[in-house]
Backbone bond lengths (Angstrom), bond angles and torsions (degrees), N, CA, C in turn:
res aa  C-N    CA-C-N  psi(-1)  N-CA   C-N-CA  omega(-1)  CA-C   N-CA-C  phi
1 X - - - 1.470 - - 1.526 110.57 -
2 X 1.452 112.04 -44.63 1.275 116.82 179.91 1.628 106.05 -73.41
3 X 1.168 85.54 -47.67 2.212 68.39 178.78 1.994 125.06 -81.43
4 X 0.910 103.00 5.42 1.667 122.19 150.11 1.568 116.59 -69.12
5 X 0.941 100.78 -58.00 2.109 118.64 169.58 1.278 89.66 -37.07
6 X 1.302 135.35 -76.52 1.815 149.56 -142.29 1.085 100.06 -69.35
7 X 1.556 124.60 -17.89 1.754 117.93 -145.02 1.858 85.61 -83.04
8 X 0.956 121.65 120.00 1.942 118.46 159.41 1.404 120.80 -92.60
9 X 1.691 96.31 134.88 1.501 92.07 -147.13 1.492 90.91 -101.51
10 X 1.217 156.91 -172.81 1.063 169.07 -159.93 1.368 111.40 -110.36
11 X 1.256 104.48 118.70 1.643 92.87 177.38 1.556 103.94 -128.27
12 X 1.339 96.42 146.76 1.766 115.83 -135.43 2.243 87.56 -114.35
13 X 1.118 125.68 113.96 1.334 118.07 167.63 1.765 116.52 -78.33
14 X 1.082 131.98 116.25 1.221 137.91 172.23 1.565 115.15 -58.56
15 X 1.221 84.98 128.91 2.110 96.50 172.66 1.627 112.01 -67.87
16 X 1.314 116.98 108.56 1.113 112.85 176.78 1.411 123.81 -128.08
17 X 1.438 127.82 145.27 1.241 118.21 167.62 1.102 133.26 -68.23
18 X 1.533 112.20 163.55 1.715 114.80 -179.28 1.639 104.76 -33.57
19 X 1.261 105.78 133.69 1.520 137.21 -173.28 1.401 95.83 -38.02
20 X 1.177 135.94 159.45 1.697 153.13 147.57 1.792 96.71 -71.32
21 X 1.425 83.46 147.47 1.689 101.17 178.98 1.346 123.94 -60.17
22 X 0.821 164.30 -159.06 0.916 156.01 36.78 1.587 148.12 -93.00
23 X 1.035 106.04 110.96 1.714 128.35 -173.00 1.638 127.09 -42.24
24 X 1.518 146.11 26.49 1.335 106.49 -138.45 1.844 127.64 -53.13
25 X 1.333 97.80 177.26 1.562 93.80 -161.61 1.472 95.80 175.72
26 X 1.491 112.07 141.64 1.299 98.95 -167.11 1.599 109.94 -119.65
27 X 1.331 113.05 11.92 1.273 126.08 -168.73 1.690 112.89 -106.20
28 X 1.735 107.97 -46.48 1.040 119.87 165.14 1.610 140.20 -125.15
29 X 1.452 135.05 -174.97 1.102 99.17 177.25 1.399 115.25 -100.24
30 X 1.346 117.26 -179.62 1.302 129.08 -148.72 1.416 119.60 -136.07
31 X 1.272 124.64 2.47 1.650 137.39 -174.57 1.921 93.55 -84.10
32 X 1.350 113.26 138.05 0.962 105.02 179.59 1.560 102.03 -127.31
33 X 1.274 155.30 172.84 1.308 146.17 154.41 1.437 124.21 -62.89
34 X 1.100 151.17 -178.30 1.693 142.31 149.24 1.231 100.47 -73.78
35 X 1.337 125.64 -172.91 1.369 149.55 165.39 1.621 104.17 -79.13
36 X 1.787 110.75 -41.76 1.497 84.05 170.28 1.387 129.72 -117.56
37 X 1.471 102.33 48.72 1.133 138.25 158.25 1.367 102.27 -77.40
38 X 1.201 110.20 -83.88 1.329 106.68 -163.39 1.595 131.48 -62.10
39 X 1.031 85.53 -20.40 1.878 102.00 173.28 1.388 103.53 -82.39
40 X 1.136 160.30 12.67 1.209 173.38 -43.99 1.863 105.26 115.93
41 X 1.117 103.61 -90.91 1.625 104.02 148.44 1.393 130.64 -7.38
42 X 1.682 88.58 -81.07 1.480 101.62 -175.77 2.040 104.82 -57.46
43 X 1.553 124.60 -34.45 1.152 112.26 -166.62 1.948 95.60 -69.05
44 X 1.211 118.48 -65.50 1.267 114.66 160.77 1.703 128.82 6.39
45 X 1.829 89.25 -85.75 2.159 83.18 -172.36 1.486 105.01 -72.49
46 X 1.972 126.75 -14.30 1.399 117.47 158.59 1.398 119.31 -36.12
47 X 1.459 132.29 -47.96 1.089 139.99 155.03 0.950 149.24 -52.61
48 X 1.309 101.93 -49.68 1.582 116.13 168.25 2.036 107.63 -68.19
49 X 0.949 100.76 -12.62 1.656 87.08 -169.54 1.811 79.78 -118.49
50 X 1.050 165.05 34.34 1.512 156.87 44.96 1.514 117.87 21.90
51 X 1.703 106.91 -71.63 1.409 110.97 168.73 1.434 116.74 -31.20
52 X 1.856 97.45 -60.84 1.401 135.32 -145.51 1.672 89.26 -49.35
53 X 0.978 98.30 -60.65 1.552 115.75 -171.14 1.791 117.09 -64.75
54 X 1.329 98.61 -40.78 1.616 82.26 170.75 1.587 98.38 -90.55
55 X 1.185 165.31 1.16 1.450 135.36 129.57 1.963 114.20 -47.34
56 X 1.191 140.76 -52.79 1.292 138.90 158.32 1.512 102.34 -18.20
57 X 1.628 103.85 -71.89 1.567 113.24 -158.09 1.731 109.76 -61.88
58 X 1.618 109.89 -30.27 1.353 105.02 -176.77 1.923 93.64 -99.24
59 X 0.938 123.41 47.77 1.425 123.57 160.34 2.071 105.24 -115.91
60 X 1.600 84.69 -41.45 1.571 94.53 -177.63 1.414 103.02 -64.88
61 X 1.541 131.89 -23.63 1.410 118.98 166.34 1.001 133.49 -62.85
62 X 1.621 99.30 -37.14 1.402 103.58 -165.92 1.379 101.42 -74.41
63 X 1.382 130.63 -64.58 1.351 132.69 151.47 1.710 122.86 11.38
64 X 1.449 104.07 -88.00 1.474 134.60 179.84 1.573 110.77 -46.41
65 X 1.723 98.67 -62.57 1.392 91.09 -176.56 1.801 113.54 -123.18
66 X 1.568 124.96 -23.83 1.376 109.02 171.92 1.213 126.44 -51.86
67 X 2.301 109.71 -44.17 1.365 100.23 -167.24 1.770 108.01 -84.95
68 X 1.559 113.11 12.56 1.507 98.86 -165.77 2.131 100.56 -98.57
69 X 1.475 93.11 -2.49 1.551 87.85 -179.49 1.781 113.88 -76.15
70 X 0.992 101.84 161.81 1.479 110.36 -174.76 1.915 107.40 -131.13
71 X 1.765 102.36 107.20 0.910 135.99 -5.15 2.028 123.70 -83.34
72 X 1.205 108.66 156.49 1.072 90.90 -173.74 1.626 142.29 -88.67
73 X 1.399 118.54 121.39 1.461 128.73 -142.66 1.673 113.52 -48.91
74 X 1.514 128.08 62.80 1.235 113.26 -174.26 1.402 138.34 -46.05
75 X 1.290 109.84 -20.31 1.784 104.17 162.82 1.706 118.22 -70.50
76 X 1.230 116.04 -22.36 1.079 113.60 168.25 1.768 133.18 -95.90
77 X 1.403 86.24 -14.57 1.515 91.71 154.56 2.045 134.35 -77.97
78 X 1.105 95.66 -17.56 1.064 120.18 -177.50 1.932 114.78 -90.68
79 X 1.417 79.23 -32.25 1.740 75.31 177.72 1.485 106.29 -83.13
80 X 1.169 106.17 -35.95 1.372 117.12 -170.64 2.179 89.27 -63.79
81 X 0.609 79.41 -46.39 1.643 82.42 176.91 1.878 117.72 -26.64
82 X 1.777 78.19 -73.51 1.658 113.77 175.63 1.410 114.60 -38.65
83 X 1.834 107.74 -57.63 1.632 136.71 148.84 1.529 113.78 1.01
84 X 1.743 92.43 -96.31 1.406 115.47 163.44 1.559 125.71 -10.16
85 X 1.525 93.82 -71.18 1.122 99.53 -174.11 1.872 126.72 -87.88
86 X 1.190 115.98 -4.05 1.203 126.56 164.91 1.303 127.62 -70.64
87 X 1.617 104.29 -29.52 1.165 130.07 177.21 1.878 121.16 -74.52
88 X 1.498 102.33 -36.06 1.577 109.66 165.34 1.478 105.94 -96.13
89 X 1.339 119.67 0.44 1.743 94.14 166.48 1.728 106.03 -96.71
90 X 1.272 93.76 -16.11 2.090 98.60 -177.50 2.114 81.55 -75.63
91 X 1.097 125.91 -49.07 1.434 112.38 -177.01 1.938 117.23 -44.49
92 X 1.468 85.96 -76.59 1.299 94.02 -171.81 1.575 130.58 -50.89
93 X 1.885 104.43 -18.55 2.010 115.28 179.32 2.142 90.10 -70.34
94 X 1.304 100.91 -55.00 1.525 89.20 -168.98 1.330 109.90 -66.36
95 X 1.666 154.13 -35.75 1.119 164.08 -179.34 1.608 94.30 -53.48
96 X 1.406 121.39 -79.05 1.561 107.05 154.20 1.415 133.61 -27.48
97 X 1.109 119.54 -19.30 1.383 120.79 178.62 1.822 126.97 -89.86
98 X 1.384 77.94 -22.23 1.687 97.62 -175.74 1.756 89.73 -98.72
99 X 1.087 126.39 -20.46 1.420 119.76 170.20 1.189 110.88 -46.89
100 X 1.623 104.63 -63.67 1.317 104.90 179.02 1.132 137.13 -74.12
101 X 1.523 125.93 21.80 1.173 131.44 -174.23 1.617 95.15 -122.73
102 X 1.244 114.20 -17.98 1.565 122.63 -171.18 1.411 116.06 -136.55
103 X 1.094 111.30 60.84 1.457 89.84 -166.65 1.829 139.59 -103.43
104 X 1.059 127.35 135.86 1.343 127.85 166.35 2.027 110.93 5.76
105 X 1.938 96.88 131.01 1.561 92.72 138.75 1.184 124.00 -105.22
106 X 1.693 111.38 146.25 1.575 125.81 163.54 1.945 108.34 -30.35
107 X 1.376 98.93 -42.00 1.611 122.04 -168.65 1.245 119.27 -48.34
108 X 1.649 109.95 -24.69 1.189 118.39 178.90 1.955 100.28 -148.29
109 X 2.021 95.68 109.26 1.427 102.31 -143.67 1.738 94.76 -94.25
110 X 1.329 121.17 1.15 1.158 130.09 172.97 1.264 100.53 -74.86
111 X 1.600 116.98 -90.48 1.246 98.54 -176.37 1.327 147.96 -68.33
112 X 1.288 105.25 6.00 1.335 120.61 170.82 1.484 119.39 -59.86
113 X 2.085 110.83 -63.70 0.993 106.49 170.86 1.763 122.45 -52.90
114 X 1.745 128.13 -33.40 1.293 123.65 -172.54 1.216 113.31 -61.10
115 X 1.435 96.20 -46.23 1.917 108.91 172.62 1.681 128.58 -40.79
116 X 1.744 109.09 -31.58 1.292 111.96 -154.02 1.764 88.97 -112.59
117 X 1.629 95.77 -35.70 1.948 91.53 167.95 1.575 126.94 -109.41
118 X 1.294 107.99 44.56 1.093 91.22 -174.44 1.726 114.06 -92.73
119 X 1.087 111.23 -6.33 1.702 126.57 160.05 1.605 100.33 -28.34
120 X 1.883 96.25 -79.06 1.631 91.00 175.75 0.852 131.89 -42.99
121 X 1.526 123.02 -54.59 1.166 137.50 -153.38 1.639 105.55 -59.16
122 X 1.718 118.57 -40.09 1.416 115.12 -162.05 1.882 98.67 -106.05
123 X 1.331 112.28 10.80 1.883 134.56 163.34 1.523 93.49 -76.22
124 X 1.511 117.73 -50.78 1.223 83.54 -175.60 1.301 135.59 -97.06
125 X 2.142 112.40 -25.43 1.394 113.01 136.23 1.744 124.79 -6.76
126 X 1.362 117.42 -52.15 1.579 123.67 -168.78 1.693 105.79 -81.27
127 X 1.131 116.55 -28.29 1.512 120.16 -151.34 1.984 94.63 -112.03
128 X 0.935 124.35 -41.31 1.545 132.03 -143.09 1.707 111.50 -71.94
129 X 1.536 82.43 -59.21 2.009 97.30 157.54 1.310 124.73 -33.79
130 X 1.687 99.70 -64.48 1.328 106.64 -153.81 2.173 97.90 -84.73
131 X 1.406 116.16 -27.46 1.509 106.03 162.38 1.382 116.16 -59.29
132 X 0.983 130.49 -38.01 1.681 124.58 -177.35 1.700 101.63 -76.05
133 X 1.298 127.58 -34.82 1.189 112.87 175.59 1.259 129.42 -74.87
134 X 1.559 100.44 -22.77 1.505 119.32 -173.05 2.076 96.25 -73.61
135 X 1.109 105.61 -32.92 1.309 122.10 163.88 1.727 118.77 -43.45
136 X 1.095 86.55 -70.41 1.398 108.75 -164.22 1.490 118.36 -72.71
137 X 1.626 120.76 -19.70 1.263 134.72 179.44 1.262 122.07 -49.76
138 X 1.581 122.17 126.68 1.442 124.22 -176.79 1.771 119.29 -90.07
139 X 1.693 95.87 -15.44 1.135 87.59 170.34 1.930 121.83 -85.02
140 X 1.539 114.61 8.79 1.270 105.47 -165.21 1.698 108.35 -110.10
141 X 1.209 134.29 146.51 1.198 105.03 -169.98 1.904 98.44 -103.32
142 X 1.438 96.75 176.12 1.525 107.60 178.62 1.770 120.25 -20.53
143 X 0.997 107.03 -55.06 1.589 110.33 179.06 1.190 125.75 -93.20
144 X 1.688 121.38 5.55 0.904 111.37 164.30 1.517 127.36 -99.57
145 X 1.475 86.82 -19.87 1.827 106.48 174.19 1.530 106.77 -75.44
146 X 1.661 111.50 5.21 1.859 115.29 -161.35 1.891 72.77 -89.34
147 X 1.598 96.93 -54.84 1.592 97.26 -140.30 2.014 85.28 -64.41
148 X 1.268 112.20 -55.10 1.673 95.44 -145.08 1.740 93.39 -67.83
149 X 1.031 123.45 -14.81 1.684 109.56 -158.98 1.548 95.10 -92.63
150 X 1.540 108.91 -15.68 1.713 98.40 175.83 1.736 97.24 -88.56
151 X 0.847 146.82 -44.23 1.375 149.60 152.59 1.110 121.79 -35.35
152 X 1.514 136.02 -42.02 1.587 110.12 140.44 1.481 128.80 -85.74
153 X 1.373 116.15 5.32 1.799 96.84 157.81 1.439 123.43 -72.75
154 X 1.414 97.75 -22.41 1.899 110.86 -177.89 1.545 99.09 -79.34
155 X 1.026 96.51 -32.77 1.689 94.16 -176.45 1.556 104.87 -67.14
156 X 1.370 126.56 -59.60 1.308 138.32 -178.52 1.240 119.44 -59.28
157 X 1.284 119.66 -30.07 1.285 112.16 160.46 1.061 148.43 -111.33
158 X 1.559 111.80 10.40 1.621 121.56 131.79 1.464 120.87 -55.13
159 X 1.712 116.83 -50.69 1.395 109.84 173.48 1.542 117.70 -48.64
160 X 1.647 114.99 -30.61 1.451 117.01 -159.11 2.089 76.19 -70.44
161 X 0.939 108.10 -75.91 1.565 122.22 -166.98 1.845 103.24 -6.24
162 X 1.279 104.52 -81.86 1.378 107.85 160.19 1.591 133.60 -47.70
163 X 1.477 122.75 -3.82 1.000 119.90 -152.82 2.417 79.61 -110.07
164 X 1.033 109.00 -30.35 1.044 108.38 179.38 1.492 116.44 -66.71
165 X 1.268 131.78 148.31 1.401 135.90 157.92 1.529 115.51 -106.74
166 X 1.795 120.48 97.70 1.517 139.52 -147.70 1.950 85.01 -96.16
167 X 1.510 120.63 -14.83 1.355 110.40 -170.41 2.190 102.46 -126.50
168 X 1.171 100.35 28.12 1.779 108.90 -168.07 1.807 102.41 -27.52
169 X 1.211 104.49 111.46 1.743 116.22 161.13 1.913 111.86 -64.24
170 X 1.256 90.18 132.52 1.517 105.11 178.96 1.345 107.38 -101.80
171 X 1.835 124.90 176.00 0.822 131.04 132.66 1.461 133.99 -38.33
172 X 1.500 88.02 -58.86 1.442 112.14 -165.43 1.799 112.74 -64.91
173 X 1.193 112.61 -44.32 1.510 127.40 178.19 1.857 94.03 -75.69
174 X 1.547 137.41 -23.81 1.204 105.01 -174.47 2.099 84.61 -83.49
175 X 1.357 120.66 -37.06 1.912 105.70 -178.35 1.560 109.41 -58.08
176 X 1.073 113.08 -33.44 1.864 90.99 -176.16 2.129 107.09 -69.97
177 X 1.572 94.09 -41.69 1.976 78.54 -157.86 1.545 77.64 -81.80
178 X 1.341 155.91 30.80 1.488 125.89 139.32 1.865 110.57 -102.41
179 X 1.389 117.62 -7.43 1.293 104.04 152.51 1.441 132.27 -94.14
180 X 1.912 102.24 1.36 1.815 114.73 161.21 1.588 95.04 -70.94
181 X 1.271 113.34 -31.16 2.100 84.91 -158.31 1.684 87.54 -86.99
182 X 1.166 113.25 -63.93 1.464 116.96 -173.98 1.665 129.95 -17.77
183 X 1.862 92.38 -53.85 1.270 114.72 161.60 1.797 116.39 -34.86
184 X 1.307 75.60 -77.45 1.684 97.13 -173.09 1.453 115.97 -65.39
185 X 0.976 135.18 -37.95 1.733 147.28 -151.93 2.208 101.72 -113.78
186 X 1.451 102.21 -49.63 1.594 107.60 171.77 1.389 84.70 116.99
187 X 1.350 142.18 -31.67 1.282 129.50 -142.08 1.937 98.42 -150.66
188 X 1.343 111.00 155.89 1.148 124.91 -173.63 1.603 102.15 -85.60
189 X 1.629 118.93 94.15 1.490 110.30 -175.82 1.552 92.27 -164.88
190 X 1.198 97.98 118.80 1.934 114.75 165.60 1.206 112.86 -129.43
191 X 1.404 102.74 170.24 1.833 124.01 -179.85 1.118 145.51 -107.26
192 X 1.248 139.09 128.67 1.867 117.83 -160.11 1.234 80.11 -151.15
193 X 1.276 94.06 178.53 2.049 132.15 153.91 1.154 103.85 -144.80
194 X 1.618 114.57 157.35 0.984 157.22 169.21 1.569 108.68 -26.66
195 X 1.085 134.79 -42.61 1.208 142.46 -159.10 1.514 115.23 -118.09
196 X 1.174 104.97 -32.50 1.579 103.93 160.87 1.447 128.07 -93.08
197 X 2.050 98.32 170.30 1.416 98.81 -159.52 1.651 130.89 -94.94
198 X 1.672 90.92 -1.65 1.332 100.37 -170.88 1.441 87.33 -137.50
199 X 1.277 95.98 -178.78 1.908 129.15 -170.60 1.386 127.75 -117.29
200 X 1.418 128.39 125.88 1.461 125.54 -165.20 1.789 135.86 -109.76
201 X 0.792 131.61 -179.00 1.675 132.89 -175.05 1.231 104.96 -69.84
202 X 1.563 134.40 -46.61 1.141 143.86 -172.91 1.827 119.94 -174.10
203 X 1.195 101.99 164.96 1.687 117.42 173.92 1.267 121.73 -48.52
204 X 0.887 100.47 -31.03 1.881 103.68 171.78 1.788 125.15 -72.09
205 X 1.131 101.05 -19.33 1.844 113.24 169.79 1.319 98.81 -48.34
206 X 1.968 104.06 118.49 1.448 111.55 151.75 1.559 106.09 -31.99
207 X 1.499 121.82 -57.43 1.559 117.05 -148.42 1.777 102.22 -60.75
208 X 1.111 115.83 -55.97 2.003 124.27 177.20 1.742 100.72 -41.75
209 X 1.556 122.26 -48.21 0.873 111.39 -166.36 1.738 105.55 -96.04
210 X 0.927 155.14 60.37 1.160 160.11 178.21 1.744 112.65 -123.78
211 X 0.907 129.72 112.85 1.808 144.33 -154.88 2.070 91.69 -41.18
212 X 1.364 94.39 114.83 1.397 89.08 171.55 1.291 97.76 -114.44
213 X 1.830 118.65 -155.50 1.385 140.56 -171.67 1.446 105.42 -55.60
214 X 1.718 103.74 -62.26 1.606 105.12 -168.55 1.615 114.61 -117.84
215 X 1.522 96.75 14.49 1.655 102.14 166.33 2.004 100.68 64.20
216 X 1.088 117.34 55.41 1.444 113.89 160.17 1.546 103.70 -159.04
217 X 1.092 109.99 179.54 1.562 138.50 -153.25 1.633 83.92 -115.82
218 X 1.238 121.78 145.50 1.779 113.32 144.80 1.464 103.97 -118.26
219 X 1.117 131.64 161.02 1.516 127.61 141.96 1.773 118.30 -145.65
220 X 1.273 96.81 154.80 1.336 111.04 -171.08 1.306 126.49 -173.42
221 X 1.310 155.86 155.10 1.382 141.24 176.65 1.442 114.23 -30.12
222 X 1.398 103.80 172.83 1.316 122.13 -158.22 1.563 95.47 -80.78
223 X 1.536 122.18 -48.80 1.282 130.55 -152.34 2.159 83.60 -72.29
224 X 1.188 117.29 -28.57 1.567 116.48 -168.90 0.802 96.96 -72.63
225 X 2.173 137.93 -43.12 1.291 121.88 -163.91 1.607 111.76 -78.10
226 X 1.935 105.63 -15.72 1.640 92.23 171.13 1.145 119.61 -75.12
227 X 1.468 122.79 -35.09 1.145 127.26 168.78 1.732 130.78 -55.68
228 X 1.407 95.11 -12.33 1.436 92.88 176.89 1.332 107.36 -101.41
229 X 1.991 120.92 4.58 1.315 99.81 163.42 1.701 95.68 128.58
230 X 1.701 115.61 -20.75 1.344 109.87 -166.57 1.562 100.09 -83.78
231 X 1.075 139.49 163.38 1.700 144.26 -172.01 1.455 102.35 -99.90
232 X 1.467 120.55 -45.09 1.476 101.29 -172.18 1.859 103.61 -155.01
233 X 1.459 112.07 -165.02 1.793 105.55 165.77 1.401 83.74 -87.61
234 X 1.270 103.23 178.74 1.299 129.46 -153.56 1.868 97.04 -96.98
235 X 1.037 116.02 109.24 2.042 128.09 -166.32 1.560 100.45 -52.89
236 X 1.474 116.98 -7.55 1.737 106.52 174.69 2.316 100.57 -119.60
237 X 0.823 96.38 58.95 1.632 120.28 -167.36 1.692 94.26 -61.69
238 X 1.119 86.96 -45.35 1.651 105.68 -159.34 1.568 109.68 -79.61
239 X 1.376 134.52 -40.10 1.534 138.78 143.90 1.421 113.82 -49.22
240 X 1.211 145.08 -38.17 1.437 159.49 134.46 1.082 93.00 -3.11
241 X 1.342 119.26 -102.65 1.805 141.86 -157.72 1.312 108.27 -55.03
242 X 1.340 124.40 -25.56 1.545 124.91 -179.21 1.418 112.74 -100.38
243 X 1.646 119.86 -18.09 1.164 95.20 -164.32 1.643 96.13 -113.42
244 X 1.196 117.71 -8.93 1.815 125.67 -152.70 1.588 105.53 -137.88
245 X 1.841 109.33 -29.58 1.705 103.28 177.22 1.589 121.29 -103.82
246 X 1.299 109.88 2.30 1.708 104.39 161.53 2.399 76.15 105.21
247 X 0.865 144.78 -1.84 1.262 119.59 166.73 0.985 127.04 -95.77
248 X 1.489 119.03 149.35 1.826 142.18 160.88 1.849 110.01 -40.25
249 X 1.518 95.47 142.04 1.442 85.45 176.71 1.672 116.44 -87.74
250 X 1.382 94.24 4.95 1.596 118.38 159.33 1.286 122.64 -67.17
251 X 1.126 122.52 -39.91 1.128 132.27 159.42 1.549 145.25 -51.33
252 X 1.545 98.31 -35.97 1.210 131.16 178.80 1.383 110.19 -104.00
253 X 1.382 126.12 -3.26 1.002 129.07 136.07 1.180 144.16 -70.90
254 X 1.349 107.12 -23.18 1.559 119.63 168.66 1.406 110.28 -91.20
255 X 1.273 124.39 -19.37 1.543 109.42 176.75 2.146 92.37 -84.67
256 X 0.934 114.21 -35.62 1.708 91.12 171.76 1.043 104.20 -54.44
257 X 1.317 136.03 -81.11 1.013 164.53 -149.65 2.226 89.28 -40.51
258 X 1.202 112.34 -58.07 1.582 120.53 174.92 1.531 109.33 -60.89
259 X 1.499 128.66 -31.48 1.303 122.03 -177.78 1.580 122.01 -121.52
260 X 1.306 127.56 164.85 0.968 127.43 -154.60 1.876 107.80 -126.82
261 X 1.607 92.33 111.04 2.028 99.56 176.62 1.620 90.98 81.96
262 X 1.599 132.48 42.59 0.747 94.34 170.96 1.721 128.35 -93.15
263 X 1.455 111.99 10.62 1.283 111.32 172.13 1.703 101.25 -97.26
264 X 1.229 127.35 -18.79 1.443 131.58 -168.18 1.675 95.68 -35.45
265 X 1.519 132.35 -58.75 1.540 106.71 -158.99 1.540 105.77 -89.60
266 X 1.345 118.81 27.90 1.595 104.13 178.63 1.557 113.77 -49.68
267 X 1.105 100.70 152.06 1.588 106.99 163.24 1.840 114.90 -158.77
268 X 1.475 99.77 160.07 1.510 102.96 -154.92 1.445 114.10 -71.27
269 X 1.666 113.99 -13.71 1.258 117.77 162.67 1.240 148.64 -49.18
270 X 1.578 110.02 1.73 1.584 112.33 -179.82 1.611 114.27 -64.64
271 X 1.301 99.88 175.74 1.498 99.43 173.81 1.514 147.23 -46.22
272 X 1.310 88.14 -33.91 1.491 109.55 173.56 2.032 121.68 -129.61
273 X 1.108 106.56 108.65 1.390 103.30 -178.53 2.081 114.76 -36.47
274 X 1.310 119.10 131.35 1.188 131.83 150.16 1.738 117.69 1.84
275 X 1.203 90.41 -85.07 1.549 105.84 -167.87 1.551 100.85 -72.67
276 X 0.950 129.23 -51.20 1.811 121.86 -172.39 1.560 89.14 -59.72
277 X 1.206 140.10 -67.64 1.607 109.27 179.83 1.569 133.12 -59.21
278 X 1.725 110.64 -1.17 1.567 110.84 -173.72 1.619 93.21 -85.85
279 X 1.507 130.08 -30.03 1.492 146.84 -167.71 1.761 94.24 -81.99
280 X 0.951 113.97 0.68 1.758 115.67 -174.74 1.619 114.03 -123.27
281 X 1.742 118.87 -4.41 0.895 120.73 173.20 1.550 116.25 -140.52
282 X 1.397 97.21 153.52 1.706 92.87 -168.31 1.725 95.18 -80.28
């Protein structure tokens, strides 16, 4: 155990582009993307709504011409099924991806929510039609409308599953945790690995150093650790900095004290459970 502790893992700095903005302002938020951020993005939902469309287009087949043959070809209805839906979950992982490189304001709650679900939203556009018809078909008899119409609800609603965003990135949540590190640290710089889901105060966190996939540390701005996949800073930020990054709990009082909700989105999903690090520090 003790000679695991000793092992130093490599910590890897991420290539990043010119910094994201940030504005202060006390009314709204102020995190802005880079330029190649957003072009990044933009290549992304180009694709993803590409997918989007050839799942649509292979629904309108199946529709148009699988269910109108007599009898109707069930291996090919079914693949086309499989099709469908492979096609809005390859949509909706990259559409999420450009989220996080671009993401939605709270400020505007319309498009916010379409922005962060619209995976589902166009899962079920693709799927919804063609189950009620697959339903409704006179050429299919009882068991065959059992097997394919239960085979695309399973299908459709795994795609829906993925098609949802259960953790939606804000504007607003990427300006507060880059005026938590900034605050606290002077400079825009956090910590991850490869395998975990969130991002930290510094290199010294049991959680960064704990044996991952490829045994290194990365760090880099905040907007890099969403982009590389992590969801948020880590909801115990503040035990971090006092107990593992060299800060005052004075300190960490004044960066609350400077920002606003900044524990509001914790959640229990970080890397390391709560209590197994409260049992690890005096």
């Amino acid at each position: 155990m003790a000679g695991r502790s000793r092992k130093k893992k490599e910590v890897v700095r991420v290539e990043s582009a010119p910094e994201a903005t940030t504005e202060h302002s006390d009314d709204r938020p102020t995190w802005t993307p880079t330029p190649e951020a957003k072009q990044q993005a933009t290549k992304f939902r180009l694709i993803a709504a590409g997918l989007w469309l050839l799942a649509i287009a292979g629904e309108a087949f199946a529709i148009f011409w699988v269910l109108r043959q007599d009898p109707v070809n069930m291996v090919l209805l079914i693949a086309m099924i499989v099709v469908i839906g492979a096609l809005a979950i390859g949509g909706s992982l990259l559409w999420k991806r450009a989220n996080r490189l671009d993401p939605a304001s709270k400020s505007e709650p319309t498009r916010f929510f379409v922005q962060n679900q619209l995976g589902a939203i166009i899962t079920v556009i693709a799927f919804l039609p063609l189950i009620v018809l697959i339903f409704a078909n006179k050429d299919m008899d009882g068991k065959q409308k059992g097997i394919a119409g239960g085979i695309a609800v399973a299908v459709a609603a795994v795609a829906v599953y993925f098609g949802i965003d259960f953790d939606s990135p804000s504007v607003e949540q990427y300006t507060e945790e880059s005026n938590i590190i900034e605050q606290l640290t002077g400079e825009d710089l956090v910590y991850w690995t490869k395998s975990g889901t969130v991002f930290h105060v510094c290199e010294e966190v049991p959680d960064v150093n704990r044996e991952s996939q490829d045994g290194r540390i990365y760090e880099g701005t905040v907007a890099d650790a969403h982009a590389a996949g992590k969801s948020r800073l880590v909801s115990y930020w503040q035990r971090e900095a006092v107990n593992y990054c060299g800060y005052t709990q004075e300190q960490v009082d004044a960066v609350e004290a400077g920002t606003s909700g900044s524990g509001d989105d914790a959640t229990p999903e970080d890397d390391a459970t709560a209590p197994a690090e409260d049992a690890a520090t005096p």
